[in-house]
N, CA, C and O atoms as a printed pandas DataFrame, in Angstrom:
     atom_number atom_name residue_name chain_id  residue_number  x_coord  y_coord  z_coord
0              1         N          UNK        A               1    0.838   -1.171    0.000
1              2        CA          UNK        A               1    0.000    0.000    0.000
2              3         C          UNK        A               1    0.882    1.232    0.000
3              4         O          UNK        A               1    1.899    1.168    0.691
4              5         N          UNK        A               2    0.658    2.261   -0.625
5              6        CA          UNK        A               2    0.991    3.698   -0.247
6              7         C          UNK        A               2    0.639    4.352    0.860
7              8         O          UNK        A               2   -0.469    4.370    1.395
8              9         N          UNK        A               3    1.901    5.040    1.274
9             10        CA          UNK        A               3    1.137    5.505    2.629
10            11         C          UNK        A               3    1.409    7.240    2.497
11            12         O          UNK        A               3    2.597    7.549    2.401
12            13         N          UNK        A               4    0.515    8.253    2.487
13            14        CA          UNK        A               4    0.676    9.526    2.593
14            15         C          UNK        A               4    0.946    9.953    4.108
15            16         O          UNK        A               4    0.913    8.928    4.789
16            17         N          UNK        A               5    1.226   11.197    4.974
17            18        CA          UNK        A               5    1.659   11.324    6.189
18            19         C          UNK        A               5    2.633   11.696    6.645
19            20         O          UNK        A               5    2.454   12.371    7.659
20            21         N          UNK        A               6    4.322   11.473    6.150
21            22        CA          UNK        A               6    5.493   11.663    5.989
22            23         C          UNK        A               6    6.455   11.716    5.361
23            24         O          UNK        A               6    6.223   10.997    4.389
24            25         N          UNK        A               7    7.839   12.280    5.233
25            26        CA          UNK        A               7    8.592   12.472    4.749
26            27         C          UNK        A               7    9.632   12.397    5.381
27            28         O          UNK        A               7   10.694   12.781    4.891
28            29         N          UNK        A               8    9.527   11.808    6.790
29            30        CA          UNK        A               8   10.713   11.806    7.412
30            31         C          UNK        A               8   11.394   10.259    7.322
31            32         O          UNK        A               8   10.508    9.408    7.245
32            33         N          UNK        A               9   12.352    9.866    7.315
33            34        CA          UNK        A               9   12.605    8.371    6.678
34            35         C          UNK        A               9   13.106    8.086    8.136
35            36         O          UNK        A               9   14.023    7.302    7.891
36            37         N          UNK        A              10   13.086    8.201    9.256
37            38        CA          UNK        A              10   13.142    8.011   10.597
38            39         C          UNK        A              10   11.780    7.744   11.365
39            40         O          UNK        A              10   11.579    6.966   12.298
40            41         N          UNK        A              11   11.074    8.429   10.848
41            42        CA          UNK        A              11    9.717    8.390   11.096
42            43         C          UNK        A              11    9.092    6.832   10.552
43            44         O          UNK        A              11    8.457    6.024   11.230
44            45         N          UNK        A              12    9.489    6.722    9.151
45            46        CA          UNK        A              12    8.927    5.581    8.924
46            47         C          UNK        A              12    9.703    4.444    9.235
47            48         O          UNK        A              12    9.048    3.405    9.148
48            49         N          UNK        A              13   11.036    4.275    9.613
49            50        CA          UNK        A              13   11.736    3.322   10.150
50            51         C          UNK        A              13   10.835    3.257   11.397
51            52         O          UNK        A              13   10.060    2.321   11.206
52            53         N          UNK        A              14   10.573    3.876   12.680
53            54        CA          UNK        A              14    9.553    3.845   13.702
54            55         C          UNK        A              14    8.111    3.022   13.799
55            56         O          UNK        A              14    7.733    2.113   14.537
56            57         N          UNK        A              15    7.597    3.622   12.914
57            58        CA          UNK        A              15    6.125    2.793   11.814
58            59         C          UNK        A              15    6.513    1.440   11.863
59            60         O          UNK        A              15    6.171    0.708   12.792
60            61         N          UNK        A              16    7.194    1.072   10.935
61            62        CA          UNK        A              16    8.110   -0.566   10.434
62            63         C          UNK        A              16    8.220   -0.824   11.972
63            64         O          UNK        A              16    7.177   -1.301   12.419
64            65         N          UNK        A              17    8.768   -0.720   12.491
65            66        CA          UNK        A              17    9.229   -1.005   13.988
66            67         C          UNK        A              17    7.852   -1.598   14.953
67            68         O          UNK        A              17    7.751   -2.642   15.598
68            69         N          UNK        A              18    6.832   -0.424   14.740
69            70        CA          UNK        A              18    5.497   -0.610   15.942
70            71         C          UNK        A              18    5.156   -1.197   14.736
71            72         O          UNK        A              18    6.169   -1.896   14.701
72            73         N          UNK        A              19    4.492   -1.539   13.573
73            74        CA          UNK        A              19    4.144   -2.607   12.822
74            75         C          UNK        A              19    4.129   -3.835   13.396
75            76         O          UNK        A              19    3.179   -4.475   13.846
76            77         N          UNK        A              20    6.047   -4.268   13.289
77            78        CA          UNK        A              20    6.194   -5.833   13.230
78            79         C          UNK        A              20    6.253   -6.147   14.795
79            80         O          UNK        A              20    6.956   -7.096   15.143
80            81         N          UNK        A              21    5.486   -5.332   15.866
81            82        CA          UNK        A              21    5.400   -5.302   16.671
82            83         C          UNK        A              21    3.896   -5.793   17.407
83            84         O          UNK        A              21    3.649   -6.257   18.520
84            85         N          UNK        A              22    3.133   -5.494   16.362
85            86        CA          UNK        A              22    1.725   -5.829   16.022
86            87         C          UNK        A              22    1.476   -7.118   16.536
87            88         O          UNK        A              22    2.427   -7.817   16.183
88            89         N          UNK        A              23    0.673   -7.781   17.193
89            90        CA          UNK        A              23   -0.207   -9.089   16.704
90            91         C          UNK        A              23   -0.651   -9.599   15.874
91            92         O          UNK        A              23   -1.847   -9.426   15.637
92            93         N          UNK        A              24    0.257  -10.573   14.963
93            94        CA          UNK        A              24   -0.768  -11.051   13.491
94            95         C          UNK        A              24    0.312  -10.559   12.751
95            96         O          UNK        A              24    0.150  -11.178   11.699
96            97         N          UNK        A              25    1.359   -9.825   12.581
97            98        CA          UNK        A              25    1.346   -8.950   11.476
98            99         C          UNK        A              25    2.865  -10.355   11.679
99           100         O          UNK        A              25    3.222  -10.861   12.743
100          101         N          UNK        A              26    3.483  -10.656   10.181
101          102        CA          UNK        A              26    4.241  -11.681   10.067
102          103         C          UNK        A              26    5.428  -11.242    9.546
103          104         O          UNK        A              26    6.511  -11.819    9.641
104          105         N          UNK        A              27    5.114   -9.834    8.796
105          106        CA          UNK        A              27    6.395   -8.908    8.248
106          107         C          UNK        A              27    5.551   -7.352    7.771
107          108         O          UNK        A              27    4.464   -7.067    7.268
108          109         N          UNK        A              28    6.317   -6.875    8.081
109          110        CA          UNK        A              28    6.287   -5.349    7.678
110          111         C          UNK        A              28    7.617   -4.585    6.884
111          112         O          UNK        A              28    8.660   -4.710    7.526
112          113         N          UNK        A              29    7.729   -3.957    5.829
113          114        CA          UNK        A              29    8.552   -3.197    5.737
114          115         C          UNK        A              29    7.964   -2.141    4.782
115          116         O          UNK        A              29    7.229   -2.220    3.797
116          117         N          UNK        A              30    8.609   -1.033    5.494
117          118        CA          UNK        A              30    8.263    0.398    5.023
118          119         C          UNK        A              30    9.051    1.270    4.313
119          120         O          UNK        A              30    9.988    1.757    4.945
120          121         N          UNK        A              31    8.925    1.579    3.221
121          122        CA          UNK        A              31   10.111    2.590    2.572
122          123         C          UNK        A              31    9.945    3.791    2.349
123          124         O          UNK        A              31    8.737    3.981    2.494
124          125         N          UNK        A              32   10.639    5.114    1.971
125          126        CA          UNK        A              32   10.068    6.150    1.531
126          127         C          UNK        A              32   10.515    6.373    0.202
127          128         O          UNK        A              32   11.672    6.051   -0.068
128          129         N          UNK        A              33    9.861    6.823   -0.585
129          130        CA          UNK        A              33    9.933    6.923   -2.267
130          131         C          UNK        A              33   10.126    8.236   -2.721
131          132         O          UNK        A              33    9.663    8.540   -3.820
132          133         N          UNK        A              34   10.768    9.106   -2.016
133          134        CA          UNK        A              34   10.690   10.639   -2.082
134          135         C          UNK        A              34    9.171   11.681   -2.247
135          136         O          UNK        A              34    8.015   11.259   -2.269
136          137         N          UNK        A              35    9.513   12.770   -2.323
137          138        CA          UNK        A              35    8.704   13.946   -2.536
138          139         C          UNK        A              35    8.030   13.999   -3.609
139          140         O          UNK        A              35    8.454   14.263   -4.734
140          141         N          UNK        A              36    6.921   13.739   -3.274
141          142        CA          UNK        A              36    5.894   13.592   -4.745
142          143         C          UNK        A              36    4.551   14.859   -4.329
143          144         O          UNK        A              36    3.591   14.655   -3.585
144          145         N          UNK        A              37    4.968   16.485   -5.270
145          146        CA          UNK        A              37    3.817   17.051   -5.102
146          147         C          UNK        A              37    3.821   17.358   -6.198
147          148         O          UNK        A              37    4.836   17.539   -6.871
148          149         N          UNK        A              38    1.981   17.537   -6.799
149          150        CA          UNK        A              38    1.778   17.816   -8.240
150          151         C          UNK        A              38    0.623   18.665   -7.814
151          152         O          UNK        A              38   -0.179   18.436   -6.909
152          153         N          UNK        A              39    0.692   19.926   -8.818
153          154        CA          UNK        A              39   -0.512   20.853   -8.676
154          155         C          UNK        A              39   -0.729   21.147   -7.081
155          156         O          UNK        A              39   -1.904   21.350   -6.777
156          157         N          UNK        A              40   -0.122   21.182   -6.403
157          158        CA          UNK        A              40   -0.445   21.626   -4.941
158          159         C          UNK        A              40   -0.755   20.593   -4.307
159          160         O          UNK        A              40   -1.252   20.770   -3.195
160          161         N          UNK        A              41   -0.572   19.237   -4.781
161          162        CA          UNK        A              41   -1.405   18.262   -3.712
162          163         C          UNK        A              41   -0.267   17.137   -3.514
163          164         O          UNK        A              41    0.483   16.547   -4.292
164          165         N          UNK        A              42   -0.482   17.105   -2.104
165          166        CA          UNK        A              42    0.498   15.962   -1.828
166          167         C          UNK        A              42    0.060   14.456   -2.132
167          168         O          UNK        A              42   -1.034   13.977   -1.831
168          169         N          UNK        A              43    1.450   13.574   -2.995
169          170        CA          UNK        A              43    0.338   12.241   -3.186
170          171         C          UNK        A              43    1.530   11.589   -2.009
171          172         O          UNK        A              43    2.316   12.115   -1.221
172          173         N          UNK        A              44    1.211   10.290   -2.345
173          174        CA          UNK        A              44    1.798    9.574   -1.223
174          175         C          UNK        A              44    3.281    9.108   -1.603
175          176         O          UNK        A              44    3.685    8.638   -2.666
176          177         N          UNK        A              45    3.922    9.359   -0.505
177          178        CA          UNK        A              45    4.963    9.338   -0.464
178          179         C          UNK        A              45    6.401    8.314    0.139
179          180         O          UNK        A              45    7.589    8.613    0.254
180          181         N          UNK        A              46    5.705    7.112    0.415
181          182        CA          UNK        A              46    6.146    5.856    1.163
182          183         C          UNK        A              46    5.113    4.925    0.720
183          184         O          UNK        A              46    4.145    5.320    0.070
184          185         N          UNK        A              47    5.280    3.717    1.043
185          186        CA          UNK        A              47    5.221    2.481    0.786
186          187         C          UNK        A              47    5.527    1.418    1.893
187          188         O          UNK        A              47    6.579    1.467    2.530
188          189         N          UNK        A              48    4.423    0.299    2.135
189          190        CA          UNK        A              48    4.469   -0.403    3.331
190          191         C          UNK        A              48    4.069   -1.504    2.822
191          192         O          UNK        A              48    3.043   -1.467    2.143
192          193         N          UNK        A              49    4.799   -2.830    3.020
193          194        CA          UNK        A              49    4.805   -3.784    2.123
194          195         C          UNK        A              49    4.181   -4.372    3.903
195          196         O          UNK        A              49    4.883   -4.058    4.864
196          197         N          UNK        A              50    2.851   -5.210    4.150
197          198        CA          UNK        A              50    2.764   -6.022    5.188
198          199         C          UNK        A              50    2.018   -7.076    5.097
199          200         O          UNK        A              50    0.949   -7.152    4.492
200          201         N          UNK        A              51    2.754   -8.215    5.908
201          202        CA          UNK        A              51    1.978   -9.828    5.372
202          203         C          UNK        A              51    1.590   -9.668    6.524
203          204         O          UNK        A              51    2.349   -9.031    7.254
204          205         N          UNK        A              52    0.286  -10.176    7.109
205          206        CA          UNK        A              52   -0.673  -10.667    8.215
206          207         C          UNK        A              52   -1.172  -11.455    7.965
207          208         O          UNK        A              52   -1.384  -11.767    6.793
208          209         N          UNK        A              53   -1.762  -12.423    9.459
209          210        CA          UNK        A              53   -2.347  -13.474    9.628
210          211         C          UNK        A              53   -3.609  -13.020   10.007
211          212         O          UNK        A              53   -3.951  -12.633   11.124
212          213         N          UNK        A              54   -4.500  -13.124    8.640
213          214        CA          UNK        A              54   -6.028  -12.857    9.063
214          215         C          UNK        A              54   -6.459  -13.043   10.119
215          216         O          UNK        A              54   -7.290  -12.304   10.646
216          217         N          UNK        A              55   -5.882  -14.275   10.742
217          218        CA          UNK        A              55   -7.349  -14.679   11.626
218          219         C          UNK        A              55   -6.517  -14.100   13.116
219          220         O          UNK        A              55   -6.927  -14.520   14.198
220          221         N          UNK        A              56   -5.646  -13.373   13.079
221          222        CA          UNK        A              56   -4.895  -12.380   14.212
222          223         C          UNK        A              56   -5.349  -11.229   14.271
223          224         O          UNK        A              56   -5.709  -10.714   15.330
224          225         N          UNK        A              57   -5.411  -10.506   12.839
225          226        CA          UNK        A              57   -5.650   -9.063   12.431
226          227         C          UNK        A              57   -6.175   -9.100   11.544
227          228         O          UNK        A              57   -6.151   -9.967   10.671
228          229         N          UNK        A              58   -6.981   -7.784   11.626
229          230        CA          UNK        A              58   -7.851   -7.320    9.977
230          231         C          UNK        A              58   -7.040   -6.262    9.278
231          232         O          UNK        A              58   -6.221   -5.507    9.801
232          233         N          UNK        A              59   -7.370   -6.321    8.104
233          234        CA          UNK        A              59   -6.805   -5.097    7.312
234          235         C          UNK        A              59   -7.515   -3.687    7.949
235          236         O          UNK        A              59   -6.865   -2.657    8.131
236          237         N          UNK        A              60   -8.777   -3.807    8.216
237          238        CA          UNK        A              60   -9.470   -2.870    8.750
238          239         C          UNK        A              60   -8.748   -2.483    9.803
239          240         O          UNK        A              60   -8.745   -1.258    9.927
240          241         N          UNK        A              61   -7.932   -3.254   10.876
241          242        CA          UNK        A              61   -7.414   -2.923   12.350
242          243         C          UNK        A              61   -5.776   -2.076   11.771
243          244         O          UNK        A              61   -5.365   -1.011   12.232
244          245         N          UNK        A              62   -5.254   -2.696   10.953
245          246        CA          UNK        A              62   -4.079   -1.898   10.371
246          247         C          UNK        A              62   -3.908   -0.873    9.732
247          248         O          UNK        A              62   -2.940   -0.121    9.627
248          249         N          UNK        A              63   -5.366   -0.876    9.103
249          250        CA          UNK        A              63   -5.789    1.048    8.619
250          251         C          UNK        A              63   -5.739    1.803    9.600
251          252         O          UNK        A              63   -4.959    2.746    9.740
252          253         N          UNK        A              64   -6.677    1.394   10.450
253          254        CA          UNK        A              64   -7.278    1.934   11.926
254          255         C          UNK        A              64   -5.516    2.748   12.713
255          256         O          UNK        A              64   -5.275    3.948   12.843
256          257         N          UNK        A              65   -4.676    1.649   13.057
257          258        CA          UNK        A              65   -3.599    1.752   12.941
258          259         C          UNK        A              65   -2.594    2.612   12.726
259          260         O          UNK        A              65   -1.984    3.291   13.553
260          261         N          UNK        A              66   -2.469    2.547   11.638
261          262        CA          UNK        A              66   -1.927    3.756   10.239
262          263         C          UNK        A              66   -2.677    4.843   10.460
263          264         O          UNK        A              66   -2.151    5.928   10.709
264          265         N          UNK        A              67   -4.139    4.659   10.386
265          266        CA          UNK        A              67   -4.624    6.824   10.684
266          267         C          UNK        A              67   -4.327    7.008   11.822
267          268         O          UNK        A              67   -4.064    8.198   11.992
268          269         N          UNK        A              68   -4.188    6.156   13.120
269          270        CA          UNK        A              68   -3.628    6.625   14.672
270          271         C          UNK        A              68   -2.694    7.426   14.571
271          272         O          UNK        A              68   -2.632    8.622   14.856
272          273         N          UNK        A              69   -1.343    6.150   13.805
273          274        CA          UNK        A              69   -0.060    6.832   13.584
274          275         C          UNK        A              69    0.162    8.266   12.537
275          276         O          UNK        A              69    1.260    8.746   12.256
276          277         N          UNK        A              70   -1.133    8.763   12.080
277          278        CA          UNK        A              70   -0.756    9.813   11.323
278          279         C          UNK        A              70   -0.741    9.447   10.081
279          280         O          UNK        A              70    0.257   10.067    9.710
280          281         N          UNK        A              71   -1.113    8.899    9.171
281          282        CA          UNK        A              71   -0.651    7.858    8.040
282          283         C          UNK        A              71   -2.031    7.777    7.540
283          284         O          UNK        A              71   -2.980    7.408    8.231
284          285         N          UNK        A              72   -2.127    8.267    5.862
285          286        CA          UNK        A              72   -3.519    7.294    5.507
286          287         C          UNK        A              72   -3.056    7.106    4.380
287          288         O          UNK        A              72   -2.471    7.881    3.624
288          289         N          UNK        A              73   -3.551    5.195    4.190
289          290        CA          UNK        A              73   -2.937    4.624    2.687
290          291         C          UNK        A              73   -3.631    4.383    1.899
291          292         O          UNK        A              73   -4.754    3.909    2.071
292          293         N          UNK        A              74   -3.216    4.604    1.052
293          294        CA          UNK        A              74   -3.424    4.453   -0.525
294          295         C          UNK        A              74   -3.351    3.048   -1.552
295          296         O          UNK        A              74   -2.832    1.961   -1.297
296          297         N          UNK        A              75   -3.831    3.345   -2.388
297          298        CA          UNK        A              75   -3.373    1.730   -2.981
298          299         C          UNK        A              75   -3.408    0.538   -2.718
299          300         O          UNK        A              75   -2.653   -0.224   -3.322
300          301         N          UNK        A              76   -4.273    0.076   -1.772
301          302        CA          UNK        A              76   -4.273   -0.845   -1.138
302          303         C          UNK        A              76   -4.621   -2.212   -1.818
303          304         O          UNK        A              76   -5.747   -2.387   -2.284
304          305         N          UNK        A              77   -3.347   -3.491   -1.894
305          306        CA          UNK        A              77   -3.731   -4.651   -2.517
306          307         C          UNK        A              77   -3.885   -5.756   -1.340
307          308         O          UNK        A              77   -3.346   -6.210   -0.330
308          309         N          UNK        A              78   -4.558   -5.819   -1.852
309          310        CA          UNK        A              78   -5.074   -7.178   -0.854
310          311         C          UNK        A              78   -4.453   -8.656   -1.664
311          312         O          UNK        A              78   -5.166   -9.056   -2.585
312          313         N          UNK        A              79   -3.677   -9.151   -1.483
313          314        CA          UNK        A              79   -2.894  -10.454   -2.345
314          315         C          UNK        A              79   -3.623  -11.799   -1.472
315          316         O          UNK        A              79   -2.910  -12.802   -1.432
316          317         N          UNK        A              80   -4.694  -11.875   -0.922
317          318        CA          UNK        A              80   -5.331  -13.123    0.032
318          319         C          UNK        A              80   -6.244  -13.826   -0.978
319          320         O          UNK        A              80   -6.449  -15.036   -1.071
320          321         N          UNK        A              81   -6.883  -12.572   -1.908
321          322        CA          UNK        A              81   -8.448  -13.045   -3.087
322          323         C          UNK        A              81   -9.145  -12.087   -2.317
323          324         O          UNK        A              81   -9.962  -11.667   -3.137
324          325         N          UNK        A              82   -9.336  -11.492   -1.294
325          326        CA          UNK        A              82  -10.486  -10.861   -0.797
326          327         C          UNK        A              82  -10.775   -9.319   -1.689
327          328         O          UNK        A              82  -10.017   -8.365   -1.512
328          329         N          UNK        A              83  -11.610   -9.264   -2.362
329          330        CA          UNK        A              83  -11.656   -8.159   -3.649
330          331         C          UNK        A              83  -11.906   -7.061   -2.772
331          332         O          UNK        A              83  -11.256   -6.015   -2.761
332          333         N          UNK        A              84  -13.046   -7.391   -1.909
333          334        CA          UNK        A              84  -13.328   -6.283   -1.163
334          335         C          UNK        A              84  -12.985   -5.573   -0.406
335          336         O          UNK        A              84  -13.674   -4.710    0.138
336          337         N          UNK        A              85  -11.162   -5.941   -0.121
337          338        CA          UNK        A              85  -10.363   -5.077    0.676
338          339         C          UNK        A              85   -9.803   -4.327   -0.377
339          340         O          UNK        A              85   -9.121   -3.415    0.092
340          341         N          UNK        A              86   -9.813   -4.340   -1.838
341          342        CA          UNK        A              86   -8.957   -3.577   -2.833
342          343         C          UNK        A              86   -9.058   -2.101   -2.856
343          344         O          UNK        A              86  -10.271   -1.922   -2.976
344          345         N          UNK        A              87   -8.687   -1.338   -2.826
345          346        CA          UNK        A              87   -9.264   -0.116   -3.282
346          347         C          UNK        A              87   -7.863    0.771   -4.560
347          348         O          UNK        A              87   -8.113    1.849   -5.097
C-alpha cells in the first residue's frame, strides 16, 4: 500500500518497527519513495509492504492503525483473493 503522512525516513523506520510489533502482522517493511507534489497536492509518499495473519488481524485494524499513527494509505492490494479489501 501507499502511505501519505510523511517524509521523514526516521519516522517511517519507527512505523516498520510498531508494525512488526503488532499481533498477526508476520512482516512489515516500510520505505520512503521521495517527494511527490503535483498541482499543490500531496500524493503519497512511502510504501508499506505487510503480510498478516487474518485470523490475528484485519486489514481494517491496520488502517485503523496507520490513521492513529498519522498515516492514511493508498493503494491498497489485498494479495489473500479478498476483492473487497482492494481499493
Amino acid at each position: 500500500m501507499r502511505l501519505a503522512g510523511s517524509s521523514c525516513i526516521s519516522c517511517l523506520m519507527e512505523l516498520e518497527k510498531k508494525l512488526k510489533g503488532m499481533k498477526g502482522i508476520v512482516k512489515a517493511k516500510v520505505e520512503y519513495l521521495g517527494d511527490n507534489v503535483f498541482y499543490y497536492q500531496a500524493l503519497p509518499s512511502s510504501q508499506a509492504v505487510i503480510v498478516y495473519d487474518q485470523t490475528l488481524v484485519s486489514l481494517e485494524t491496520i488502517k485503523s492503525f496507520l490513521k492513529f499513527q498519522g498515516y492514511q494509505a493508498f493503494k491498497i492490494v489485498d494479495q489473500s483473493g479478498d476483492k473487497s479489501a482492494r481499493r
